[in-house]
C-alpha positions as CSV (number, residue, x, y, z in Angstrom):
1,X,-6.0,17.1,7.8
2,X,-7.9,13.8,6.8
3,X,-11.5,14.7,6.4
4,X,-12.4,10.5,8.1
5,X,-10.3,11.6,11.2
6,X,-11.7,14.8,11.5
7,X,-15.1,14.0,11.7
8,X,-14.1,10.9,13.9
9,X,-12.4,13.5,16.2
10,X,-15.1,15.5,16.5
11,X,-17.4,12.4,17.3
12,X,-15.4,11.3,19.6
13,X,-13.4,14.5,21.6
14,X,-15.4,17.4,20.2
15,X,-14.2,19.7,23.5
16,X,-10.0,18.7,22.4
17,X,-10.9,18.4,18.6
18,X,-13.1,22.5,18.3
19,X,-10.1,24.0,20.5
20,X,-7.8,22.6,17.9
21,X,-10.0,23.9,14.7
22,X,-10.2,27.2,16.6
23,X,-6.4,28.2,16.6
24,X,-5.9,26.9,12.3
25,X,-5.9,29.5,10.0
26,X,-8.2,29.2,7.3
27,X,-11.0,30.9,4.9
28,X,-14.3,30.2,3.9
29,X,-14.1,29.2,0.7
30,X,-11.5,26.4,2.4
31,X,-13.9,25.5,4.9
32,X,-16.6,25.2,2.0
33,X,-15.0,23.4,-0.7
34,X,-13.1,20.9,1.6
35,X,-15.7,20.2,4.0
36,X,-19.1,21.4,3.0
37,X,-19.2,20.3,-0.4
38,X,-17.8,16.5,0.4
39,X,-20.2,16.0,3.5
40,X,-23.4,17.3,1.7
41,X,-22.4,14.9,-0.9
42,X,-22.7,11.9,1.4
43,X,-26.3,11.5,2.1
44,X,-27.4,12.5,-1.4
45,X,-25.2,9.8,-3.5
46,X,-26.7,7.2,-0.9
47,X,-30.0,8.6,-1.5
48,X,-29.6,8.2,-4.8
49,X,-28.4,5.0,-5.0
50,X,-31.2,3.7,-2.5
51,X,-33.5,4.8,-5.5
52,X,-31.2,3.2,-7.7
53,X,-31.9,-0.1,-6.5
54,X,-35.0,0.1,-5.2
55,X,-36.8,2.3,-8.0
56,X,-38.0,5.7,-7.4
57,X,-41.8,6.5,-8.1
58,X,-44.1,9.7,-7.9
59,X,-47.9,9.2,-8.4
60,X,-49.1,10.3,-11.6
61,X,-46.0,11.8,-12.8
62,X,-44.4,10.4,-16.2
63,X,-40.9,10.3,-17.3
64,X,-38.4,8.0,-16.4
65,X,-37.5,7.2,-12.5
66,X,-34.2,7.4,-13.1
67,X,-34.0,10.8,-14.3
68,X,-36.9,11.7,-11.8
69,X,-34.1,10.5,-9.0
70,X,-31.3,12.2,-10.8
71,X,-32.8,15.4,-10.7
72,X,-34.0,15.0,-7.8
73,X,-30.9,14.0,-5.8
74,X,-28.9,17.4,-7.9
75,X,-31.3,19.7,-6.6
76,X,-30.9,18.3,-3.0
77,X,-27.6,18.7,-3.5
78,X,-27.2,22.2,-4.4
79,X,-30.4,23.1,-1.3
80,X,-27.9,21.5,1.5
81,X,-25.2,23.4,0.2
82,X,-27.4,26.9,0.1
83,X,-28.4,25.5,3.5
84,X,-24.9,25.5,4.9
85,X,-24.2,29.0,3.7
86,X,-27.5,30.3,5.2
87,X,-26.8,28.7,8.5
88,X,-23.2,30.5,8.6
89,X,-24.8,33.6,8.5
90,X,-26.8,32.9,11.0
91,X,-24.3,31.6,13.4
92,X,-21.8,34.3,12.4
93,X,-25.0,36.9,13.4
94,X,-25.5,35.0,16.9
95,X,-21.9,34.9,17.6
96,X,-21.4,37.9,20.2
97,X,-24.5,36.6,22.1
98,X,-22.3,33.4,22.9
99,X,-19.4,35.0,23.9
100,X,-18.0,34.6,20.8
101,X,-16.7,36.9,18.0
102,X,-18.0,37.2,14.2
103,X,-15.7,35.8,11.9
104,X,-16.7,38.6,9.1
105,X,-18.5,41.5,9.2
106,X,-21.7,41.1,6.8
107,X,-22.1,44.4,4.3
């Protein structure tokens, strides 16, 4: 499915849009590297570019701003993404307390 449409869907009729999510078949790893990954990229490219244009500056640290925001936009990057892994294990932990069952069983 179109990533736009689902995201607009979910916006818009979450109730029709989660019972239609709930009966597709699909993994993690799907659910990480076609979601996850794009959507986390979102807000960090137009952080980055914010810095971009407007400059990006750190009191009494040296080295170029650009790099600085570079760096600094990768690392954010790669947190969200550790962020949305964390969070699933959380959720999948809390999931028989919403009458709900775990989607994997943790080791």
């Amino acid at each position: 499915m179109n990533l736009v449409a689902r995201v607009q869907a979910i916006l818009l009729k979450p109730k029709e849009e989660w019972a239609k999510i709930k009966e597709e078949p699909t993994t993690i790893r799907q659910l990480f590297t076609q979601y996850a990954v794009i959507l986390a990229a979102i807000p960090v490219v137009a952080q980055f570019l914010g810095w971009a244009l407007l400059g990006f500056r750190i009191p009494y640290a040296g080295g170029s701003w650009m790099t600085r925001a570079l760096l600094y936009a990768i690392f954010s990057y790669i947190l969200s993404l550790v962020l949305v892994y964390a969070l699933g294990f959380i959720i999948n932990a809390l999931a028989p307390n919403f009458s709900s069952t775990q989607a994997f069983r943790l080791p």
